[in-house]
N, C-alpha and C positions, 0 to 999 in steps of 0.2 A: 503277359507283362502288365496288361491292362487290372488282372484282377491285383495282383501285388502292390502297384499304387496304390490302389483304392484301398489297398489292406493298410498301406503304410499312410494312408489319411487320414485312414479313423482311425489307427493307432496316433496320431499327433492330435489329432481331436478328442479323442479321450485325455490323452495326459491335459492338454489345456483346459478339459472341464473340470478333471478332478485336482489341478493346481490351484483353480477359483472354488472350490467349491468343496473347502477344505475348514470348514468353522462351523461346525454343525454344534458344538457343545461350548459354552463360554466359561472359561477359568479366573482364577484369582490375577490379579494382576505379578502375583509374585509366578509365578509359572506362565505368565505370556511370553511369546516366542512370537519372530516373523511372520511363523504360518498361521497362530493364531489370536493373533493381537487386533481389539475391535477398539475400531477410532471416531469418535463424532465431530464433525465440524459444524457449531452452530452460526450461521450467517444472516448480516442484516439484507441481503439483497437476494437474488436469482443470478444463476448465469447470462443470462438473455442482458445483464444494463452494460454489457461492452465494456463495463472499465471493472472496479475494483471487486465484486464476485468471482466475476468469471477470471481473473486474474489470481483469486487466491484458490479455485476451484484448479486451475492452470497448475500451480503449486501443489497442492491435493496428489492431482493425478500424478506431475513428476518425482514426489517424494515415494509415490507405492512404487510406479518403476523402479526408482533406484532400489530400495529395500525389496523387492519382489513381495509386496503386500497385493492381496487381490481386492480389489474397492468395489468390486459386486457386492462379496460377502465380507469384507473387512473393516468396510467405512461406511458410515454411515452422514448423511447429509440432511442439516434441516434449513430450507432456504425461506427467505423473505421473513424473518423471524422478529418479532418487535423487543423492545427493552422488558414489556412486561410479560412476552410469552416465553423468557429465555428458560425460568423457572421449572413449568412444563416440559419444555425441548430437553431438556438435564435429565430432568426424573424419566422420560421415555427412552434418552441414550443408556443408564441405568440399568433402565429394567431388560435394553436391548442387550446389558453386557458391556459397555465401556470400557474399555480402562483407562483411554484418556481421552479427556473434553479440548475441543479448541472451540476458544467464543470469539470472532473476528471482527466488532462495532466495541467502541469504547463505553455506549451505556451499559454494555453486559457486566461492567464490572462487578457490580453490588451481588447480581446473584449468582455470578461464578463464584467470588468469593462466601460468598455465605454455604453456598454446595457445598467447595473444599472444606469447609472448617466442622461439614456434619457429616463429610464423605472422606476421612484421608486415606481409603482403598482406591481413590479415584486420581488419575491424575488431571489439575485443571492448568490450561495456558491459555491466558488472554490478550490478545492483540491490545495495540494501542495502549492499553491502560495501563495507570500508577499506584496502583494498589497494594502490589505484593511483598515488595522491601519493606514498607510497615506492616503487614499481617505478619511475613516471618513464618511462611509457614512452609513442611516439606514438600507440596502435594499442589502447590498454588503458584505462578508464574505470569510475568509479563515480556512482551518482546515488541519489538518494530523495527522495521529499519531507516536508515538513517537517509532521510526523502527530502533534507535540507540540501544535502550534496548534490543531487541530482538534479533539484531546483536552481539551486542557484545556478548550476551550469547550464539547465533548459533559458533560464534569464539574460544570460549574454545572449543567447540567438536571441531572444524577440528584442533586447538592446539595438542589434544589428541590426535587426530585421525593420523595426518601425522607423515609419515616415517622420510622422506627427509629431514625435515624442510624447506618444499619449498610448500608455499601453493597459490594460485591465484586466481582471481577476474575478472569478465567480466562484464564493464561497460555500461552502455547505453551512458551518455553523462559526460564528464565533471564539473559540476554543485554544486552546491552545496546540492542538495540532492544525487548524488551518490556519492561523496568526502566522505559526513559526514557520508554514511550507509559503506563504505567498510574502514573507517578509525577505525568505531567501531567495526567492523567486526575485522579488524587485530591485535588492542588492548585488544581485547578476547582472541585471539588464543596467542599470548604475555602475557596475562596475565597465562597462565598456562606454557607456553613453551618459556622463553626472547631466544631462538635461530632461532624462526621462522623469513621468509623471504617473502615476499609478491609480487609477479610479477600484474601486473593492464593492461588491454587494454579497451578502450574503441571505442565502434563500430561506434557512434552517430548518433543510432538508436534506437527508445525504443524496438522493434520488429521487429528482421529478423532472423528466426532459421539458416538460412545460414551463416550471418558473424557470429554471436551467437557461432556456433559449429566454424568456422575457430579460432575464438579466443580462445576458451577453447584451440583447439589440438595447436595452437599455445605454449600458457602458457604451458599445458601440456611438449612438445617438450623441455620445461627449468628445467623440473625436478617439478613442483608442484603435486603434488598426494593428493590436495582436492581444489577443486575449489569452490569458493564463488560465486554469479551473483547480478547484480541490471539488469537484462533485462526481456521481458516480457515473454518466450517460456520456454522451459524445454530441450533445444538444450543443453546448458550448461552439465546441467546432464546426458545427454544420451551421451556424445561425451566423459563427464567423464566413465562412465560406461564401455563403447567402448572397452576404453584405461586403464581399468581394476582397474581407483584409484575411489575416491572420490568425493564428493560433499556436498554442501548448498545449497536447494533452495531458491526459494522466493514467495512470495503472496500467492500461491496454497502449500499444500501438494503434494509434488514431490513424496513421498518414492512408491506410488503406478506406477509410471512413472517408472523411474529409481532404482529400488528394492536393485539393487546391487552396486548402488555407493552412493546412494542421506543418509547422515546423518539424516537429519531433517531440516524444513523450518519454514524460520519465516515470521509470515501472518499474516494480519490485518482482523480484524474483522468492517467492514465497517460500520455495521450496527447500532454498539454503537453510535456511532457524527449522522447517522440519523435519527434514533430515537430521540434524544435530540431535534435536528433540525425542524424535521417537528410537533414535540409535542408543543417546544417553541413555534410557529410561530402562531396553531393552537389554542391555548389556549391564545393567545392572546399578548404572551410575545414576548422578544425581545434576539432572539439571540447575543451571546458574539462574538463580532468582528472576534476575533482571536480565534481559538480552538487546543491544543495539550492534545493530550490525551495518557494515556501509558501503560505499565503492570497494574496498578493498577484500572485502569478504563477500563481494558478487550477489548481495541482497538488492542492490537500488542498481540502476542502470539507466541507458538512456537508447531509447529506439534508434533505429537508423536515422538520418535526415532525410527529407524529404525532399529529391532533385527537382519538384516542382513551383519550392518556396526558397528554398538554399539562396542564399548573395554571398558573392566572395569575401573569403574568409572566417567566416563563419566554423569552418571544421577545425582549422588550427586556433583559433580562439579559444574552442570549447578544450580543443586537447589541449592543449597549454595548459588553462587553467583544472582539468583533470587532475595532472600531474600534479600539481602543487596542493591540493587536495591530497591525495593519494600517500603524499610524501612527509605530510604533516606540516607542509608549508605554508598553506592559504586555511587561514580558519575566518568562515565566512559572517559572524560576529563579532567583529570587532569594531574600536570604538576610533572616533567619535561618534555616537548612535546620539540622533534627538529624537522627541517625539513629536508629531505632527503639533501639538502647541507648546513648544520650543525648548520643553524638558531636558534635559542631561541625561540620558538613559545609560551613555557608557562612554567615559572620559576615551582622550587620545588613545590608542594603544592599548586599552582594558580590552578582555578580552569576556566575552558569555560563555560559561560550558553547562552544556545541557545535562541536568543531575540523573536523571533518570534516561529507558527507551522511550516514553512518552514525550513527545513534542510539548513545550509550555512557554517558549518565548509568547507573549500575550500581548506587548506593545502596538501600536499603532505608529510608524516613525513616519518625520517627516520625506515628505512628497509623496504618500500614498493616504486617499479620500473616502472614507466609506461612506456609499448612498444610502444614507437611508431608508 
């Protein structure tokens, strides 16, 4: 009996080696199949910064699951990658066989798009970026999901959550995707609390736990007691922690990080847009130019709460205001919007829609302060 298991082990161990270990020859993209479709994902970070790598790498791995793709030999990964190395990272997924690029940092755009337009055997998809509605091209794609939703509902809890009414935000870059994720963010916490107060610094660096924590304890130092972040580390939270208030994460669930400060984080579910993506492509169709996806299409989400920060009420808050979300009820730009020096950005009742996947509300509105 003894030898027959062993015999039906390596029988299951062989088929598992020879399932991954199935792409020994690279084909045209018109002839890729599930078994042997090679994918590059080019990344501005590493798995190791806790939030938005290791979260799209998260998505990576859940999208081969679903499609039974093997990422040993199927996908390929270039991590910590600079705006001017993406160029390189291209031409070596290439030569490895591609067929389709994903570029996941919004400077990638320039030279993803410049690839596509010398590559159209290549498929390229670039996160974040607004590029590809005017290039017009078959072969070239933008996507993101819709991270204002999930913001603005992470913004009721620290609404609730904070003492002071003094709550704050640690920015990566100035842009229009951090504008438009800490704008919604502060219209939440407003929305439950009109006396809150919003401090903003921006480090203009996607990843550095170093400025990272200096600007929390910075903001901190002003009286904020829940810090929001659009950066890629979990500095943010631990610096809150530290200093004994609160927090927002982001991409990752924090609360296991940061136990005693981190509310709950809102995180994207990557794998929804590639699934679509590499299903489209493979079956022979033609992915949607442009992709925004949101609560309702299970791309943006919101972590558990965290029972160690939680105040009453707080859960039916956020679900109420889900629903009306969800339902096309609550659209979380609307007006009267001013700007912090007393501009009209959006009459009574006017409403902002976001033209593209790319985030670009760009305003600074009133009761939210950037340091310097």
């Amino acid at each position: 009996m003894k030898k027959y298991v062993l015999l039906l082990l390596l029988v299951v161990a062989l088929v598992a080696l020879s399932a991954c270990n199935r792409n020994d020859d690279s084909v045209s993209l018109d002839d890729a199949t599930y078994e042997n479709v090679r994918i590059a994902f080019i990344h501005v970070g590493g798995i190791d910064d806790q939030g938005y790598t290791y979260r799209q790498h998260r998505g990576t791995l859940a999208m081969a699951e679903a499609l039974n793709i093997c990422p040993d030999d199927q996908i390929r990964n270039f991590f910590n990658t600079t705006a001017g190395d993406v160029p390189a990272a291209i031409n070596e997924a290439m030569d490895w066989g591609a067929h389709l690029i994903f570029g996941t940092s919004f400077g990638f755009g320039g030279a993803m798009l410049e690839a596509a337009q010398e590559h159209p055997d290549v498929m390229f998809f670039h996160a974040t970026g607004n590029m590809a509605v005017d290039a017009n091209l078959p072969n070239f794609f933008n996507y993101f999901g819709n991270m204002s939703q999930a913001r603005y509902l992470s913004g009721i809890a620290a609404g609730l959550r904070t003492e002071s009414n003094v709550i704050g935000f640690v920015g990566a870059h100035p842009n229009g995707e951090v504008i438009t994720g800490l704008t919604a963010f502060f219209l939440g916490a407003r929305s439950v609390n009109p006396d809150v107060e919003m401090y903003v610094t921006f480090i203009n660096q996607w990843n550095n736990p170093t400025l990272e924590r200096q600007a929390a304890e910075s903001i901190i130092a002003r009286g904020a007691d829940v810090l929001g972040q659009h950066v890629d580390s979990p500095a943010t939270q631990l610096a809150a922690q530290d200093a004994g208030v609160w927090g927002v994460g982001y991409n990752n669930d924090m609360n296991a990080i940061a136990p005693y400060a981190t509310l709950l984080s809102p995180m994207f579910a990557w794998e929804v847009y590639l699934i679509y993506a590499v299903r489209t492509v493979l079956g022979g169709g033609q992915p949607r130019t442009d992709v925004l996806y949101g609560l309702n299409d299970g791309m943006v989400l919101l972590s558990p709460f965290n029972p160690n920060t939680y105040v009453q009420g707080m859960t039916e808050a956020v679900a109420s205001e889900e629903a009306r979300l969800r339902s096309g009820e609550l659209h979380i730009f609307t007006g009267p919007l001013y700007s912090n020096e007393g501009e009209q950005l959006l009459a009574p009742g006017e409403q902002w829609i976001e033209p593209l996947s790319a985030p670009s509300w760009i305003h600074i509105i009133e009761g939210i302060t950037v340091i310097e």
